[in-house]
N, C-alpha and C positions, 0 to 999 in steps of 0.2 A: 658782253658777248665774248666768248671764250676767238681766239685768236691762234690761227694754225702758225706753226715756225715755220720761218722765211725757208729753209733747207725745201720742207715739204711741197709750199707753194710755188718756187723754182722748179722744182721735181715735176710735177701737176701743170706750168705753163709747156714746158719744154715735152713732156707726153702730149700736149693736145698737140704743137705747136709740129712736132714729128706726124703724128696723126691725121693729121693736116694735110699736110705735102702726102702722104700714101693715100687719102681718101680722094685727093685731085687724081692721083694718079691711074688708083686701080678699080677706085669704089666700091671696093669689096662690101657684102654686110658684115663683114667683123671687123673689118676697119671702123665703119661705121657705129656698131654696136661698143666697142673699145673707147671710141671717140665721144660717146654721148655719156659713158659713163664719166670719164675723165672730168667731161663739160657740168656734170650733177656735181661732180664730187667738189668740183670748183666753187661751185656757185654755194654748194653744202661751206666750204672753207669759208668762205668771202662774202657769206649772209647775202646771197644776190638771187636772181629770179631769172636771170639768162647768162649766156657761157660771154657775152660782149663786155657786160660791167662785171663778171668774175674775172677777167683779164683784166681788163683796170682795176679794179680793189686788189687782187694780186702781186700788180707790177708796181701800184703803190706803196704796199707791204714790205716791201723788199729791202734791204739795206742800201744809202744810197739814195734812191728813188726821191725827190723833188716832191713836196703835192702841188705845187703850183704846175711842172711840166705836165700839163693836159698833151703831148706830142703822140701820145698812142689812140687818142679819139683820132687823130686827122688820117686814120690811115685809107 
């Protein structure tokens, strides 16, 4: 499986993670629509089937990152 670089995957948490806090906020549908793409594009990087375990495939990807630290399930 072809594997996205860490730059990218940082890039793609931190858009959803922005996207996030504005779709609590205003709920716009472009917020919205911005938001779902990001969430595909993730799950597309991170060979996953929803945007909760592309976050974690992600944030284990990362330089740094633990795989034993499971701390990002308990949220």
């Amino acid at each position: 499986m072809l594997m996205a670089h860490p730059a990218v995957l940082r890039n793609l948490i931190e858009q959803y993670d922005t996207l996030r806090i504005l779709h609590a906020e205003d709920g716009s549908p472009s917020v919205r629509q911005r938001m779902d793409d990001v969430a595909y594009t993730l799950c597309v990087a991170t060979g996953t089937r929803d945007v909760d375990a592309a976050l974690v495939a992600a944030r284990h990807q990362l330089p740094g990152a633990r795989p034993e630290d499971d701390s990002v399930l308990t949220t």
